[in-house]
Biopython code that builds the backbone (N, CA, C, O; Angstrom):
import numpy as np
from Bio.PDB.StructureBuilder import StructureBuilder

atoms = [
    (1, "UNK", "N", (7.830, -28.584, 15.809)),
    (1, "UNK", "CA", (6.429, -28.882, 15.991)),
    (1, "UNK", "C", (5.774, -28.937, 14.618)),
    (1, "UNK", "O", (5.931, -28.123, 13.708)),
    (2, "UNK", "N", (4.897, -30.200, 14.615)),
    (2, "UNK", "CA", (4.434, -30.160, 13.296)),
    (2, "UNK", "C", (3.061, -30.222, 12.825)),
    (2, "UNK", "O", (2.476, -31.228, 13.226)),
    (3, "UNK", "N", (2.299, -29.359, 12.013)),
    (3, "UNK", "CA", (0.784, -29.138, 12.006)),
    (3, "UNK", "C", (-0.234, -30.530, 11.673)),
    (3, "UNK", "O", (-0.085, -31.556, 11.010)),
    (4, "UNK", "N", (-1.003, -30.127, 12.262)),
    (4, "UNK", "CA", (-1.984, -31.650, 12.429)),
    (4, "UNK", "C", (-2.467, -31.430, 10.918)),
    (4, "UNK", "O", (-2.566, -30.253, 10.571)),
    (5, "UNK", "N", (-2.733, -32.267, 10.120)),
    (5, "UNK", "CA", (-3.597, -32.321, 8.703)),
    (5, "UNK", "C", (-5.084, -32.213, 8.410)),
    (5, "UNK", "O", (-5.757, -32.163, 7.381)),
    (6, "UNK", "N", (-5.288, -32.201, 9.469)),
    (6, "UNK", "CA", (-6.343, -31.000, 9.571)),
    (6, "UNK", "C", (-6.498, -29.589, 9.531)),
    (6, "UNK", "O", (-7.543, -29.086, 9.119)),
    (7, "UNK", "N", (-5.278, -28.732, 10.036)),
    (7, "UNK", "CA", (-4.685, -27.276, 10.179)),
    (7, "UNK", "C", (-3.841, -27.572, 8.788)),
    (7, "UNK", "O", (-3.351, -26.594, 8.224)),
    (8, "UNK", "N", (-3.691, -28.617, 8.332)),
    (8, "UNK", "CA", (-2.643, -27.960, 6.934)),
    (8, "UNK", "C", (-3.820, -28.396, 6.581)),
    (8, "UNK", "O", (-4.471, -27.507, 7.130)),
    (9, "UNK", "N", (-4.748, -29.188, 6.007)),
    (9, "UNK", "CA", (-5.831, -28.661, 5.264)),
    (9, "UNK", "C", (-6.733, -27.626, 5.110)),
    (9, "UNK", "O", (-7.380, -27.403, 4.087)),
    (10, "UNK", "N", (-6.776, -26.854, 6.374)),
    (10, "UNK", "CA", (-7.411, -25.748, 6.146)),
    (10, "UNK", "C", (-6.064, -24.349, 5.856)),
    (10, "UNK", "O", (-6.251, -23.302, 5.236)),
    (11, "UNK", "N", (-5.091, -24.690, 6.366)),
    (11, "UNK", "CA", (-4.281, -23.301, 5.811)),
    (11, "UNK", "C", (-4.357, -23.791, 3.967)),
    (11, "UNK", "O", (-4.944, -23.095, 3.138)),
    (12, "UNK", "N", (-3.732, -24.927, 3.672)),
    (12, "UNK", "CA", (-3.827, -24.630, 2.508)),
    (12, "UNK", "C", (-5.064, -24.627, 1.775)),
    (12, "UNK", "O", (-4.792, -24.345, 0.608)),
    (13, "UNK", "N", (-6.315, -24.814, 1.926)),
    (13, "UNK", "CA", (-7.595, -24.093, 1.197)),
    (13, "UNK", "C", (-7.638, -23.009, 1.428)),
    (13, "UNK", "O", (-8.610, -22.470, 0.897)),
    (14, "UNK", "N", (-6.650, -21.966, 2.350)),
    (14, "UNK", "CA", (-7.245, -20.373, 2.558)),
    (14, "UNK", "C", (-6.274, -19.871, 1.431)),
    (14, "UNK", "O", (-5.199, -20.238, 0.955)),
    (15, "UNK", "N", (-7.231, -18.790, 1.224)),
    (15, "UNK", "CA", (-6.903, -17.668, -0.135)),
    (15, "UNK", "C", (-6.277, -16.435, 0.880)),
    (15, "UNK", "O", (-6.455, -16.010, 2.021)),
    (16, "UNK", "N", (-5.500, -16.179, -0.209)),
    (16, "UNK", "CA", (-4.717, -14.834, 0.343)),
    (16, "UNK", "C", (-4.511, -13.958, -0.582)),
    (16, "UNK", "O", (-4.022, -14.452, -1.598)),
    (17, "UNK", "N", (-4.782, -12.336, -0.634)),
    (17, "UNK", "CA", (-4.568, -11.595, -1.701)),
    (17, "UNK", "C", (-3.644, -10.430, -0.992)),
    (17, "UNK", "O", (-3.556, -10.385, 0.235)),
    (18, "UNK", "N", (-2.973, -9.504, -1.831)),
    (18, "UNK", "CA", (-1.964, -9.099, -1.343)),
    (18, "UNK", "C", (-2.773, -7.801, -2.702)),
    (18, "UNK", "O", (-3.005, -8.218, -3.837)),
    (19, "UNK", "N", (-3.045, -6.532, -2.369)),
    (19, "UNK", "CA", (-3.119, -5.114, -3.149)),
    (19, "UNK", "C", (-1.849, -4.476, -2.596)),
    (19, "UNK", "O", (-1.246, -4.337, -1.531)),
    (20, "UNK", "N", (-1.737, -4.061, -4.302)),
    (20, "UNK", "CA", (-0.061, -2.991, -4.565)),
    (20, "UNK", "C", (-0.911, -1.869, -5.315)),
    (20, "UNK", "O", (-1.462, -2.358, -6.302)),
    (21, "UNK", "N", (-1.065, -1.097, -5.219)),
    (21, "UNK", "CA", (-0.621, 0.440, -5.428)),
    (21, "UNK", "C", (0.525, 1.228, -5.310)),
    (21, "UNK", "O", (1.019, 1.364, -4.191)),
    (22, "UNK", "N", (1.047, 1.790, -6.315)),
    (22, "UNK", "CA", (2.061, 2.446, -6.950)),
    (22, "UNK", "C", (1.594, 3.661, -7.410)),
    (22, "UNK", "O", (0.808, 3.898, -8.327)),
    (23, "UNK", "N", (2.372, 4.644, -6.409)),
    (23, "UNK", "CA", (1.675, 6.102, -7.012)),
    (23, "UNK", "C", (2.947, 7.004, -6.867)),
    (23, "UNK", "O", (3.826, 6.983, -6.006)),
    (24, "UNK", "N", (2.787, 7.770, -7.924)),
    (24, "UNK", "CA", (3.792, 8.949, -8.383)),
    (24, "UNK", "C", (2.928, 10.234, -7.581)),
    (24, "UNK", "O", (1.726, 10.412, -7.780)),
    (25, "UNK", "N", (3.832, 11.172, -6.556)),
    (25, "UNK", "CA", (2.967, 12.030, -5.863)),
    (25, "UNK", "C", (4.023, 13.702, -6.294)),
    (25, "UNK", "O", (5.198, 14.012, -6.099)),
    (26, "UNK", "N", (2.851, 14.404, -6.931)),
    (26, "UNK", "CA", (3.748, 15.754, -7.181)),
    (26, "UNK", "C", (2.985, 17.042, -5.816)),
    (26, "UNK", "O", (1.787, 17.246, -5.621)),
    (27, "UNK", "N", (4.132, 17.676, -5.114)),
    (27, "UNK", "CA", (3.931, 17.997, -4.066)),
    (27, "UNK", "C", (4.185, 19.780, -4.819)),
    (27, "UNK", "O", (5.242, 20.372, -4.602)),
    (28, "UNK", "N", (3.170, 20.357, -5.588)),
    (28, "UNK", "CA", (3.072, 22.113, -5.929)),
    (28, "UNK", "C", (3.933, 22.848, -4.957)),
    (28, "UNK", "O", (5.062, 23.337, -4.991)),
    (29, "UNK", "N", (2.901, 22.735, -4.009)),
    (29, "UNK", "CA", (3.414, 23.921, -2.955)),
    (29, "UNK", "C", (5.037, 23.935, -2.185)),
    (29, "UNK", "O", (5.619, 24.915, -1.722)),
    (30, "UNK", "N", (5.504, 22.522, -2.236)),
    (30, "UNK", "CA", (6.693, 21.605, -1.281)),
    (30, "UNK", "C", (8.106, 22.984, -1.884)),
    (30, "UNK", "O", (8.144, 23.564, -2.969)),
    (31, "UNK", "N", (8.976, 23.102, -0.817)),
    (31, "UNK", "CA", (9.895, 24.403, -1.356)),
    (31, "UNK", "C", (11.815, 23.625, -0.880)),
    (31, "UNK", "O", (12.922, 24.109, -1.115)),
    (32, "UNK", "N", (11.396, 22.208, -0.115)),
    (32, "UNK", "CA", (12.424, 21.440, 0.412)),
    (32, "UNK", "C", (12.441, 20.128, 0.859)),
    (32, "UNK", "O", (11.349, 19.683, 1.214)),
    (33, "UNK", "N", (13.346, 19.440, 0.928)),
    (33, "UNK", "CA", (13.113, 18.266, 1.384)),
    (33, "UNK", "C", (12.144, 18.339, 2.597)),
    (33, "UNK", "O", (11.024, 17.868, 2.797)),
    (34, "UNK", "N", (12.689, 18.832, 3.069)),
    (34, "UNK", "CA", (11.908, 19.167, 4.598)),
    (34, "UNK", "C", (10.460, 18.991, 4.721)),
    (34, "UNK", "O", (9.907, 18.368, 5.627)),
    (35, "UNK", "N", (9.832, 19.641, 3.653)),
    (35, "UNK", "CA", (8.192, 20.117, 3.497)),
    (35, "UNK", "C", (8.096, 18.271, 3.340)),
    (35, "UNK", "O", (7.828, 17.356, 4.119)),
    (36, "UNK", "N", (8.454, 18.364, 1.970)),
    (36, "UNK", "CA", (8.426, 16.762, 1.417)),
    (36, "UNK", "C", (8.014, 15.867, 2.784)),
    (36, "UNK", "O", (6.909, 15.514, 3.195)),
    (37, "UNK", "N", (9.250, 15.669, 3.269)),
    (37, "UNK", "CA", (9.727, 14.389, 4.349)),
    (37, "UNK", "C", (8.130, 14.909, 5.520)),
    (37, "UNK", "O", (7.353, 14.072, 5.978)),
    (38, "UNK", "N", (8.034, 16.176, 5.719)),
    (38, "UNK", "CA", (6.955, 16.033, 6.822)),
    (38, "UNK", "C", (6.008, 15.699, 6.264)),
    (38, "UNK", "O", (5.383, 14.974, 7.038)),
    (39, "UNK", "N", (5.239, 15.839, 4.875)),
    (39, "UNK", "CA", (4.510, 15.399, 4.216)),
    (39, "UNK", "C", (4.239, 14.038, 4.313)),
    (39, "UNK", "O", (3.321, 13.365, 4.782)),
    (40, "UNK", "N", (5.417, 13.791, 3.672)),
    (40, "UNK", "CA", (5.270, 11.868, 3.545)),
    (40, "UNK", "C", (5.208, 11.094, 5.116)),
    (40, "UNK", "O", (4.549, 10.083, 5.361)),
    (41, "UNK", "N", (6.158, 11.928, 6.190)),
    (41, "UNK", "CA", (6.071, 11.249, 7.280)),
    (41, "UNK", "C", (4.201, 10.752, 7.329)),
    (41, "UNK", "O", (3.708, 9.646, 7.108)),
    (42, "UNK", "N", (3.626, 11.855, 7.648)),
    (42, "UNK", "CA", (2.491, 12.444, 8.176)),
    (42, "UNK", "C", (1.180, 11.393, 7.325)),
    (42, "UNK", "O", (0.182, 10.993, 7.926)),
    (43, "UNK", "N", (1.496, 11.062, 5.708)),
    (43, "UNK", "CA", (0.531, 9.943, 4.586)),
    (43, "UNK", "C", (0.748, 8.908, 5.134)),
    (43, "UNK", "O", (-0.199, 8.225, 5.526)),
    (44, "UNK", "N", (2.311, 8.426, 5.348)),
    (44, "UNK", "CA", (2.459, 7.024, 5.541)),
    (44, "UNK", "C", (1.537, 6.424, 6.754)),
    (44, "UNK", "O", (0.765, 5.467, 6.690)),
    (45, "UNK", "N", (1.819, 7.207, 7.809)),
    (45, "UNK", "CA", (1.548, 7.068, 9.158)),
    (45, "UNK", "C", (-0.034, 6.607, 9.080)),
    (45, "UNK", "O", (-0.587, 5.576, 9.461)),
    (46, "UNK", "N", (-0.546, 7.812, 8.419)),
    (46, "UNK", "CA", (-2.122, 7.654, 8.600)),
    (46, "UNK", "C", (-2.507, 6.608, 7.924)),
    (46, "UNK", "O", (-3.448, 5.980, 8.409)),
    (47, "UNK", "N", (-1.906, 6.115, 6.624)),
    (47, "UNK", "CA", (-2.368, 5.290, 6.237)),
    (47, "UNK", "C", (-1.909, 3.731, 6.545)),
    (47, "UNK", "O", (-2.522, 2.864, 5.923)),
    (48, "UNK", "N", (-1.003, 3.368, 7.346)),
    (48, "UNK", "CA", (-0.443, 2.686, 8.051)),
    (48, "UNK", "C", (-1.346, 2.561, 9.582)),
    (48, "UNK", "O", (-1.676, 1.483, 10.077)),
    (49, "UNK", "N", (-1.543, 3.458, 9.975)),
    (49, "UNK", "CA", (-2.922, 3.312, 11.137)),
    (49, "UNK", "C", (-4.002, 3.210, 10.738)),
    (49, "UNK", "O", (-4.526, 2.170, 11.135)),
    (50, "UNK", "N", (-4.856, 4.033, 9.885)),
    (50, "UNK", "CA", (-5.607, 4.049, 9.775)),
    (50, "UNK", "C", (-6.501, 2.905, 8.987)),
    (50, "UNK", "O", (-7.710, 2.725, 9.137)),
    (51, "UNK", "N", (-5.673, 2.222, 8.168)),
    (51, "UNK", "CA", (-5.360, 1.281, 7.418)),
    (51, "UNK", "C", (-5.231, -0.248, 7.364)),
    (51, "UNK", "O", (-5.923, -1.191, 6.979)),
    (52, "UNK", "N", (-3.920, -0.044, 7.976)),
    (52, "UNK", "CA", (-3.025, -1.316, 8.646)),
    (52, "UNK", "C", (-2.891, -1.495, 7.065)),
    (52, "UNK", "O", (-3.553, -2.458, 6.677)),
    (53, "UNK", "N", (-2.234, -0.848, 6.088)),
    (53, "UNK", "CA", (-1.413, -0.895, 4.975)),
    (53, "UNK", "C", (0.317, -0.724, 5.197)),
    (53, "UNK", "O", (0.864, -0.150, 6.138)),
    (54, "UNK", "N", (0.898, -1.320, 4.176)),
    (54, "UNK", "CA", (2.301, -1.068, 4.405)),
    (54, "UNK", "C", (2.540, 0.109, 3.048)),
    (54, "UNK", "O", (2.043, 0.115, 1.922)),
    (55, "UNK", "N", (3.618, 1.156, 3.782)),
    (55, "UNK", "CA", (3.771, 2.147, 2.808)),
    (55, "UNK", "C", (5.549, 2.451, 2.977)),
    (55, "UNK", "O", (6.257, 2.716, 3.948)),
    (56, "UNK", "N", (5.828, 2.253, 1.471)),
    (56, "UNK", "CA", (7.665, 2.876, 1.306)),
    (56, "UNK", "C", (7.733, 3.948, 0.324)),
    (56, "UNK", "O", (6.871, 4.113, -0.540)),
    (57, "UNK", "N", (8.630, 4.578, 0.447)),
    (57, "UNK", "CA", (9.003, 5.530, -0.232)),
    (57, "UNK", "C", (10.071, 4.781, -1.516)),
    (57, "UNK", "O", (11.108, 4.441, -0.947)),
    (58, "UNK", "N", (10.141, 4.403, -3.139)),
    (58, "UNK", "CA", (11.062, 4.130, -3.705)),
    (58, "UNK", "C", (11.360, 4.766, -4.624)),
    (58, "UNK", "O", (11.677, 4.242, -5.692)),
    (59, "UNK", "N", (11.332, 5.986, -4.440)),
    (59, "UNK", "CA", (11.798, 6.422, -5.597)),
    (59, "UNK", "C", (11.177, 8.433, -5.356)),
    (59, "UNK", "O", (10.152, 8.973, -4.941)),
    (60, "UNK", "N", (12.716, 8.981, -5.986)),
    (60, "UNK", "CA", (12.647, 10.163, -6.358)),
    (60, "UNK", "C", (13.026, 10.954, -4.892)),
    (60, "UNK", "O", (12.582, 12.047, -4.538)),
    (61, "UNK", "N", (13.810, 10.233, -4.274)),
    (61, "UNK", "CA", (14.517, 10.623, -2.950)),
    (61, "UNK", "C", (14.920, 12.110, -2.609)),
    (61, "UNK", "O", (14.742, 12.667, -1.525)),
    (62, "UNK", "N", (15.727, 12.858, -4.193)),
    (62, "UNK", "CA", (16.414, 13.599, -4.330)),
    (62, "UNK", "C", (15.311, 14.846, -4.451)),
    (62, "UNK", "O", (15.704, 15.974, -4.155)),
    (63, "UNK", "N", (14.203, 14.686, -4.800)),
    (63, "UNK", "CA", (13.257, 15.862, -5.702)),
    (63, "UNK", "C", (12.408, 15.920, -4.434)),
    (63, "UNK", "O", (11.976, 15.007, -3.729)),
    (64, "UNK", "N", (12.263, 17.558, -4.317)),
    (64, "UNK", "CA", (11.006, 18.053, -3.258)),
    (64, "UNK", "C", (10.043, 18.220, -3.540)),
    (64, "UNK", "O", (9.081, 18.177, -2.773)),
    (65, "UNK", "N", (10.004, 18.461, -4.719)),
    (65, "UNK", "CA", (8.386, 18.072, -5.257)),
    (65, "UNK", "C", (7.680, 16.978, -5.544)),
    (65, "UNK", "O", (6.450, 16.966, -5.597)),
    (66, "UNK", "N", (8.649, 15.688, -5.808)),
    (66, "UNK", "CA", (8.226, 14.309, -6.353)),
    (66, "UNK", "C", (7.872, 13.135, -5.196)),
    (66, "UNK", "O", (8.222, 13.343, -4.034)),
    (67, "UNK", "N", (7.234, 12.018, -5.519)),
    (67, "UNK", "CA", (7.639, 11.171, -4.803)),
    (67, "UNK", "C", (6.809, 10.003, -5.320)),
    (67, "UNK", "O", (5.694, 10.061, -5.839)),
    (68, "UNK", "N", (7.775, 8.630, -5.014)),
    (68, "UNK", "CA", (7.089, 7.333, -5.212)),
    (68, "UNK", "C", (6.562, 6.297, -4.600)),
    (68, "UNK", "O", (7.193, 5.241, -4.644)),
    (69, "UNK", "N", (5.369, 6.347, -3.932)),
    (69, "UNK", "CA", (5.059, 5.264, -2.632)),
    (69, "UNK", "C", (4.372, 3.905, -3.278)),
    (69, "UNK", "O", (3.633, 3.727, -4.246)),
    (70, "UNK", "N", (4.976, 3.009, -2.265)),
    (70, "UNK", "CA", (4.121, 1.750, -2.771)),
    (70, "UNK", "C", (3.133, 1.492, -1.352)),
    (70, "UNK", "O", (3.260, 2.043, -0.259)),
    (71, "UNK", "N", (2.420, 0.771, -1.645)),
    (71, "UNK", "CA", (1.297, 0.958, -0.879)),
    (71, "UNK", "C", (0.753, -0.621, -0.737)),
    (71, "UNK", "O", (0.673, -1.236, -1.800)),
    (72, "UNK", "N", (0.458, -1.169, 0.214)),
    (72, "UNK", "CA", (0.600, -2.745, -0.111)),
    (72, "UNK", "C", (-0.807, -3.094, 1.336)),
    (72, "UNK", "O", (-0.993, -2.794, 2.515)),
    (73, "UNK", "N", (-1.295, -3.669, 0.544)),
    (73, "UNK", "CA", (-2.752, -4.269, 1.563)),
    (73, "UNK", "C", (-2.698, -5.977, 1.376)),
    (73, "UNK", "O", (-2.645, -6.692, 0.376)),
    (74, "UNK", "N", (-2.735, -6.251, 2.777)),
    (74, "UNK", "CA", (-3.093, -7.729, 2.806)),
    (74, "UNK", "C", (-4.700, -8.109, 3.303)),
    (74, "UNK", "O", (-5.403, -7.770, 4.255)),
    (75, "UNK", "N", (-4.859, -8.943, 2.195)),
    (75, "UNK", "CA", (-6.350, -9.153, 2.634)),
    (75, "UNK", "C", (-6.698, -10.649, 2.147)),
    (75, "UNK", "O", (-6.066, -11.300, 1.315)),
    (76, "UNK", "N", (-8.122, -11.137, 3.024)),
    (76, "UNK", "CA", (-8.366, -12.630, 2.704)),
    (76, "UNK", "C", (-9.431, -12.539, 1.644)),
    (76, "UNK", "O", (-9.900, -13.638, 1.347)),
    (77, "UNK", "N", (-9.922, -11.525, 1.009)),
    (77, "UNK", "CA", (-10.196, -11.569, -0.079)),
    (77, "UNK", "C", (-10.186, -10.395, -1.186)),
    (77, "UNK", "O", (-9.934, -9.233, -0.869)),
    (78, "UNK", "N", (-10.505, -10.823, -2.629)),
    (78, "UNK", "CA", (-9.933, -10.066, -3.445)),
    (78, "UNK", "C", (-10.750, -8.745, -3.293)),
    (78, "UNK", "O", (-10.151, -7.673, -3.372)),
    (79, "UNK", "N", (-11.842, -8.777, -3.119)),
    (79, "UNK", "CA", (-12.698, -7.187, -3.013)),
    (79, "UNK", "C", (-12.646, -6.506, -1.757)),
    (79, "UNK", "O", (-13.166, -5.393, -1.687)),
    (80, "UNK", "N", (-12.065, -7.037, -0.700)),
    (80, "UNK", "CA", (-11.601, -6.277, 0.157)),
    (80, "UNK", "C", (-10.235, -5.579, -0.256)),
    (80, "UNK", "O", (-10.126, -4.371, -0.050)),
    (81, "UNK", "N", (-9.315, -6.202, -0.760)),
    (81, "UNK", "CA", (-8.153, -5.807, -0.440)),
    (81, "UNK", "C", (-8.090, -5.098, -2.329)),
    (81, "UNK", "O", (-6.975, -4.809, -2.764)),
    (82, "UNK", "N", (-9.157, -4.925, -3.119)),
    (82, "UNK", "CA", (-9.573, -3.791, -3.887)),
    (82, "UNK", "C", (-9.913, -2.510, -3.749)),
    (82, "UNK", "O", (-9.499, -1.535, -4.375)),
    (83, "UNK", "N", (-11.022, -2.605, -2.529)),
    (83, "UNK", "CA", (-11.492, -1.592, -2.078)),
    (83, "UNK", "C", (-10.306, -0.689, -0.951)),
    (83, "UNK", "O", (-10.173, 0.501, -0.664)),
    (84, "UNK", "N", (-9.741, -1.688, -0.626)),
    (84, "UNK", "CA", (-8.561, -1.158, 0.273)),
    (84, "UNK", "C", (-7.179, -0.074, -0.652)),
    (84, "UNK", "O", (-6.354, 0.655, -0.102)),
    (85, "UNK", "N", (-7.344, -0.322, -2.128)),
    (85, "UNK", "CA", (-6.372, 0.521, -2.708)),
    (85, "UNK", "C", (-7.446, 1.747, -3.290)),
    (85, "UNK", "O", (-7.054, 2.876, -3.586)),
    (86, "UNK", "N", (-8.676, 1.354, -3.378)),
    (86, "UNK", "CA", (-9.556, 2.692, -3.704)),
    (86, "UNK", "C", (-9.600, 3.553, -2.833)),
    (86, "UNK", "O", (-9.454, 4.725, -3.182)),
    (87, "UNK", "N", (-9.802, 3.251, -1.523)),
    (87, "UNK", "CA", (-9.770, 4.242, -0.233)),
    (87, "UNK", "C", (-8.058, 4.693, 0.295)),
    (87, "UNK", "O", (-7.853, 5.587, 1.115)),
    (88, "UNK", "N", (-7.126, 4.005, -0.258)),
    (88, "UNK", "CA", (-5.818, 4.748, -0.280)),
    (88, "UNK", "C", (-5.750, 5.581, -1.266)),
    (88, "UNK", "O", (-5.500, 6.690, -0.794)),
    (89, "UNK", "N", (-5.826, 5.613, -2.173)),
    (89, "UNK", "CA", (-5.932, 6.501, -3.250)),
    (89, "UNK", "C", (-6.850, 7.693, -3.220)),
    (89, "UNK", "O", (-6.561, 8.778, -3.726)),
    (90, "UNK", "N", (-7.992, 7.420, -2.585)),
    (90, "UNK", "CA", (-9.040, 8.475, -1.970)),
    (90, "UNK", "C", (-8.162, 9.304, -1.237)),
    (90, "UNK", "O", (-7.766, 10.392, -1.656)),
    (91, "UNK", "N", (-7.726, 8.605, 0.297)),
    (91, "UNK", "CA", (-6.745, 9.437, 1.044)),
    (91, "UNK", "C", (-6.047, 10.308, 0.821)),
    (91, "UNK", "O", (-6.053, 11.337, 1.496)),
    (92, "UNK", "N", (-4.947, 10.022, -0.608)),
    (92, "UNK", "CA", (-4.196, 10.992, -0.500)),
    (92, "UNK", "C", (-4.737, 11.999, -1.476)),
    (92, "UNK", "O", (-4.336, 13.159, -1.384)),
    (93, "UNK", "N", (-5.467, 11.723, -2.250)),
    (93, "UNK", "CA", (-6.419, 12.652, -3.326)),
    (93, "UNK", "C", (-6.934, 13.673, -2.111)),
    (93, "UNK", "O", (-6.692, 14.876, -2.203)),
    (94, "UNK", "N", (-7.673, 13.119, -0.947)),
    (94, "UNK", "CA", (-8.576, 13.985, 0.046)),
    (94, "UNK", "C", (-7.122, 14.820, 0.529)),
    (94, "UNK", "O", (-7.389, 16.014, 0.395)),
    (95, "UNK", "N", (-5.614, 14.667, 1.066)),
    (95, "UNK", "CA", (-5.000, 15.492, 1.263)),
    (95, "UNK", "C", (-4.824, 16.895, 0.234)),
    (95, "UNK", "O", (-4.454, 17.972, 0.700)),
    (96, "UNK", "N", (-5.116, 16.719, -1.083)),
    (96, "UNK", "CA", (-4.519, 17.564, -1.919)),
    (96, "UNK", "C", (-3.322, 17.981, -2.800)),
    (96, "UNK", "O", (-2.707, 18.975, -3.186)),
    (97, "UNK", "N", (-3.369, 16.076, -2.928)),
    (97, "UNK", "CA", (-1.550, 16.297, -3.336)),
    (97, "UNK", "C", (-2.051, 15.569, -4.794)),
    (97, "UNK", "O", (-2.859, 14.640, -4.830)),
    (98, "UNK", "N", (-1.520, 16.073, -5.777)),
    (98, "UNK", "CA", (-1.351, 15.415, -6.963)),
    (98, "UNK", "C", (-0.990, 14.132, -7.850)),
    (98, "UNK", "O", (0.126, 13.988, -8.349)),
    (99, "UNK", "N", (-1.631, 13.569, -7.942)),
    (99, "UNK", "CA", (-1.467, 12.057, -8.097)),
    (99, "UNK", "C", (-0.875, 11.841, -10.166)),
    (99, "UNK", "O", (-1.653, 11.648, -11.100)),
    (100, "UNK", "N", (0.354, 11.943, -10.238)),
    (100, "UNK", "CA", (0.440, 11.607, -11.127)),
    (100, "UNK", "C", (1.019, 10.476, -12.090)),
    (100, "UNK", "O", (1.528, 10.600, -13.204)),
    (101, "UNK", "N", (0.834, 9.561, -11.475)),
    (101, "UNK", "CA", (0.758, 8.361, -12.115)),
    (101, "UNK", "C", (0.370, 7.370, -10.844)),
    (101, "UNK", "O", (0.613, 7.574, -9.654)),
    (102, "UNK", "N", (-0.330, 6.196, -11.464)),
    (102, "UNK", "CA", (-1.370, 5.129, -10.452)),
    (102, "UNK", "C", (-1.429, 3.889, -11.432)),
    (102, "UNK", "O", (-1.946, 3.700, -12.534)),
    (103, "UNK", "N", (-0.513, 2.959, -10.367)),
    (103, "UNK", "CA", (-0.557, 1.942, -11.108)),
    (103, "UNK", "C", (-1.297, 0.729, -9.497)),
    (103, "UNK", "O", (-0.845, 0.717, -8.352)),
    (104, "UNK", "N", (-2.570, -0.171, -10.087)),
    (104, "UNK", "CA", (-2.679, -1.119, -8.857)),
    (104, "UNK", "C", (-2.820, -2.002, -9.566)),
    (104, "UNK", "O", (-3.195, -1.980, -10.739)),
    (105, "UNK", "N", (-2.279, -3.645, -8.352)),
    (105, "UNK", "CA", (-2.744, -4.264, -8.614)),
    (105, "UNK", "C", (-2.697, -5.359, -7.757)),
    (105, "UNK", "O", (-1.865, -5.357, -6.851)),
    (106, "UNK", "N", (-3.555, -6.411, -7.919)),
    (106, "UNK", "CA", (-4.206, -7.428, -6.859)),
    (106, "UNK", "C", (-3.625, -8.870, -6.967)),
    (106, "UNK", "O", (-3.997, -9.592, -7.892)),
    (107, "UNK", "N", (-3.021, -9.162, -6.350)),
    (107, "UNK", "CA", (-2.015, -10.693, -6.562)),
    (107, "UNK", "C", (-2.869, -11.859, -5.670)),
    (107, "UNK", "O", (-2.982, -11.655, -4.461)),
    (108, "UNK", "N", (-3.480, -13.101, -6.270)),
    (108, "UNK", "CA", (-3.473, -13.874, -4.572)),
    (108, "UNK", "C", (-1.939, -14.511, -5.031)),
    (108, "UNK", "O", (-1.140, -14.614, -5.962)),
    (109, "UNK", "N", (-2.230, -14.876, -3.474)),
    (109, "UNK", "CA", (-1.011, -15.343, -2.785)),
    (109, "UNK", "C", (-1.437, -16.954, -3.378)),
    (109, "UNK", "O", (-2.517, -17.541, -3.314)),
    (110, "UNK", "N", (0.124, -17.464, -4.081)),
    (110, "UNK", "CA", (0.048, -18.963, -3.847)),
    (110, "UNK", "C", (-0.635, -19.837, -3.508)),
    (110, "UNK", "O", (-1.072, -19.506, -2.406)),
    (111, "UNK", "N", (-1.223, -21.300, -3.926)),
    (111, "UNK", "CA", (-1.253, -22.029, -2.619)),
    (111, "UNK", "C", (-0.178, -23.184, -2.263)),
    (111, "UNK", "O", (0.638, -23.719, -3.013)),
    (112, "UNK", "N", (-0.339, -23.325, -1.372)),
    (112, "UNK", "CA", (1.664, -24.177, -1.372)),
    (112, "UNK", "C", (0.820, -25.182, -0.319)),
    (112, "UNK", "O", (0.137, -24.688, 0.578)),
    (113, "UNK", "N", (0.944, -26.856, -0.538)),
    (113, "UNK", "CA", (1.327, -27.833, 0.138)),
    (113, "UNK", "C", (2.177, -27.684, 1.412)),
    (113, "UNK", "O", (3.345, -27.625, 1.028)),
    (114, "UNK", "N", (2.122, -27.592, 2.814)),
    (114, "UNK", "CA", (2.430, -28.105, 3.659)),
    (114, "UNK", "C", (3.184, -29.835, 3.820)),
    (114, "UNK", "O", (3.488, -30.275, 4.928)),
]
sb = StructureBuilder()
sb.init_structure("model")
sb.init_model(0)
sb.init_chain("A")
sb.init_seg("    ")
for serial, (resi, resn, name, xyz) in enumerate(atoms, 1):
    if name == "N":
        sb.init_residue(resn, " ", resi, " ")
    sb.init_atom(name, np.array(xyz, "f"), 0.0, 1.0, " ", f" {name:<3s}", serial, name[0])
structure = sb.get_structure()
């Protein structure tokens, strides 16, 4: 099935932005993986519902105190999907976990010919 050129003229005039946040999370109190993993279960989730952000764990698998989430917002424009890595970053600041290193940033998406 193939799009009328009217629908590929309007998909390709739409803007698409994509926010990455990259955060290094040091967990004080954490005494095991265990603490860790319920921890992270418990961020991702909320911020994945609460959100509708995508969140992975890449890095620092091995350490109960550490951890590396990426954090990824799709949005149709750039100050939404800005404000969308300020209020993730709020989030886990409002849990009480230590944020030590924060890297974001805001990509649009392509535009590609149909």
């Amino acid at each position: 099935m193939s799009l009328s050129s009217t629908r590929r003229k309007k998909l390709s005039q739409a803007d698409g932005y994509v926010g990455i946040l990259a955060v290094d999370i040091h967990f004080p109190e954490n005494g095991s993986l265990k603490d860790k993993r319920q921890h992270l279960r418990s961020l991702k989730a909320r911020l994945s519902r609460q959100m509708g952000a995508s969140v992975a764990e890449i890095g620092f698998h091995d350490l109960w105190q550490r951890s590396r989430l990426v954090i990824s917002y799709c949005s149709p424009s750039f100050p939404e999907a800005s404000r969308a890595l300020a209020e993730a970053e709020r989030l886990i600041e409002s849990r009480g976990l230590e944020l030590v290193d924060i890297r974001r940033e805001t990509v649009k998406v392509p535009e590609e010919e149909y």
